[in-house]
C-alpha positions in Angstrom: 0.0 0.0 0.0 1.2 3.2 -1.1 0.8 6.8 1.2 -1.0 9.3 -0.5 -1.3 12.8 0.4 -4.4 14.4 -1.1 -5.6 18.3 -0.6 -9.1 19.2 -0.5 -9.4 23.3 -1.9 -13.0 24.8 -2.2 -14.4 28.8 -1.9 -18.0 28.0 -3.2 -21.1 26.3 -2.1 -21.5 24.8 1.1 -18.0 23.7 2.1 -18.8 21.9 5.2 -21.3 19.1 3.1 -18.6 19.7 0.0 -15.9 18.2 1.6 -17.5 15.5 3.7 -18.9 14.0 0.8 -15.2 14.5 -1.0 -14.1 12.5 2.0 -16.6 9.8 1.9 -16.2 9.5 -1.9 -12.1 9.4 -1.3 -12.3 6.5 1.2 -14.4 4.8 -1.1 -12.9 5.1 -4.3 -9.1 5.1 -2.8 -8.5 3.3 -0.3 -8.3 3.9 3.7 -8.2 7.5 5.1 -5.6 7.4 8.2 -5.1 11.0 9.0 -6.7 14.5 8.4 -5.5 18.0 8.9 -8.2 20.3 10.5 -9.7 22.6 8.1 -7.9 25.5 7.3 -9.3 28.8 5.9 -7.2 30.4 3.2 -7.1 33.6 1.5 -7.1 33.0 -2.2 -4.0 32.1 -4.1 -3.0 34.2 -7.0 -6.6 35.8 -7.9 -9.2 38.4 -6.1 -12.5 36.8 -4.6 -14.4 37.7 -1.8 -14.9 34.1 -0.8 -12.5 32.8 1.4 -11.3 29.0 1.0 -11.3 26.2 3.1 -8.0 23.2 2.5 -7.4 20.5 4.4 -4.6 17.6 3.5 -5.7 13.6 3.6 -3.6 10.7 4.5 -4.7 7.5 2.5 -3.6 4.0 1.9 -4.0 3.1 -1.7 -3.9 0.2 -3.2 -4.2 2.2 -6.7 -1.4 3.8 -9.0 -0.7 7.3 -9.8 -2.7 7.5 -12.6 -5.8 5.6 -11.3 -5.9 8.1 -8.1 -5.8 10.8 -10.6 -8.6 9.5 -12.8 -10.5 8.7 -9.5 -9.8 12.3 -8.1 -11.1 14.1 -11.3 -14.4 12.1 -11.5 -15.0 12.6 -8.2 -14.6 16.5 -8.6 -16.9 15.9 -11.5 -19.8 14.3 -9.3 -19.3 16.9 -7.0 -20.0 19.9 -9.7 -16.5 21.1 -10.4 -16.0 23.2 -13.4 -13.0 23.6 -14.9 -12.7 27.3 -16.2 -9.8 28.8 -18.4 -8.5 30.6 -16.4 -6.1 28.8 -14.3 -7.1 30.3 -10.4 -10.8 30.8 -10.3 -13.6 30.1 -7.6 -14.6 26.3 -7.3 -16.4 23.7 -5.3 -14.2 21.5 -5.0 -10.5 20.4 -6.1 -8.3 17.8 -5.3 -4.7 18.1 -5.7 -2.4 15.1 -5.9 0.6 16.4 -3.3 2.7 13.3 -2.5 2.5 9.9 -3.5 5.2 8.1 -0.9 8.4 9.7 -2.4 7.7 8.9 -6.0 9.2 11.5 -8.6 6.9 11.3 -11.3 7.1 14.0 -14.4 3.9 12.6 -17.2 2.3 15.6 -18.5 -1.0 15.1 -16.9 0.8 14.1 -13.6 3.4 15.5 -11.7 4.6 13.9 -8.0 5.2 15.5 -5.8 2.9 18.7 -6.6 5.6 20.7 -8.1 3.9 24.3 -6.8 3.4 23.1 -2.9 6.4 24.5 -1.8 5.5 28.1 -2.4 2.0 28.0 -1.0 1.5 28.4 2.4 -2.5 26.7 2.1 -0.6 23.9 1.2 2.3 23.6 3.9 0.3 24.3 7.0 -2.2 21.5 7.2 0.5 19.1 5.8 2.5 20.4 8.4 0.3 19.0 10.9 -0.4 15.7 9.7 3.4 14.7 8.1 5.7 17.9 9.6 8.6 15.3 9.5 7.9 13.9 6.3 11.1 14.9 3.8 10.0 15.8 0.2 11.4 13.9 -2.1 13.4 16.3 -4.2 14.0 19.7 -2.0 15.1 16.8 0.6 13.7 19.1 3.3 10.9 18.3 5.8 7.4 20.2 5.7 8.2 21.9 8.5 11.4 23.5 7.0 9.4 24.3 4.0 6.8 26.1 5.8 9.5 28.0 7.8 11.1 28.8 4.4 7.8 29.4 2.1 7.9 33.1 1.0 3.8 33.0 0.8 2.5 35.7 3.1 -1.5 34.8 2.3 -3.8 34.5 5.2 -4.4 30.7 6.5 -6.1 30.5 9.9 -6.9 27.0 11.6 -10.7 26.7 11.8 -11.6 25.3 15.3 -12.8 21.2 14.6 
């Protein structure tokens, strides 16, 4: 079984029933979920919109590849109303990044392991940071923790109370 790292992203709708169902559909369609972050909210990343977003990272055991978590991830976006717009940062219900698949370096053009943007986003760093502080990305070779400490994001993310 393979340890996948997963973050849930969404500004629109009702987050709260948004990403229990993304959870539910995860454990279903993935495999085991064996830790979460709390919820985080999150100003948003490189775009203006009054609607704040919620993030939280996901700890699964997967049985699956790669490229079967990613074809399970986007049809689950899919089923939960997800639109993908042109513009690259826009408002959505619901996305679901790929971060870390154990330390597998993977470059396909549809797929790349570990999330090659996490690093300079601090949505992303603090609730990993909580779940996997020690764990030591595969290429920068540092641990989350020293990535957080060293991200040059200065975005609001504030810990919502569980």
């Amino acid at each position: 079984m393979a340890k996948l790292f997963l973050l849930l992203g969404g500004n629109l709708g009702n987050k709260e029933e948004i990403f229990g169902t993304a959870r539910r559909r995860l454990g279903e369609e993935l495999g085991a979920i064996v830790q979460t972050s709390s919820v985080y909210e999150t100003e948003p990343w490189g775009f203006e919109s009054e609607d704040m977003f919620w993030n939280q990272v996901l700890v699964i055991e997967t049985g699956l590849t790669p490229e079967e978590v990613l074809v399970h991830t986007k049809a689950i976006e899919l089923e939960l109303g997800r639109i993908r717009k042109a513009a690259r940062y826009s408002s959505r219900l619901i996305d679901i990044d790929l971060l870390f698949y154990d330390d597998l370096v993977l470059h396909e053009p549809n797929l790349e392991l570990p999330h090659p943007r996490m690093i300079d986003r601090r949505f992303v760093l603090e609730p990993l940071a909580e779940v996997a502080s020690e764990f030591i990305h595969p290429v920068f070779k540092q641990n989350i923790i020293s990535l957080l400490e060293e991200c040059s994001d200065e975005l609001q993310v504030k810990r919502l109370i569980d």
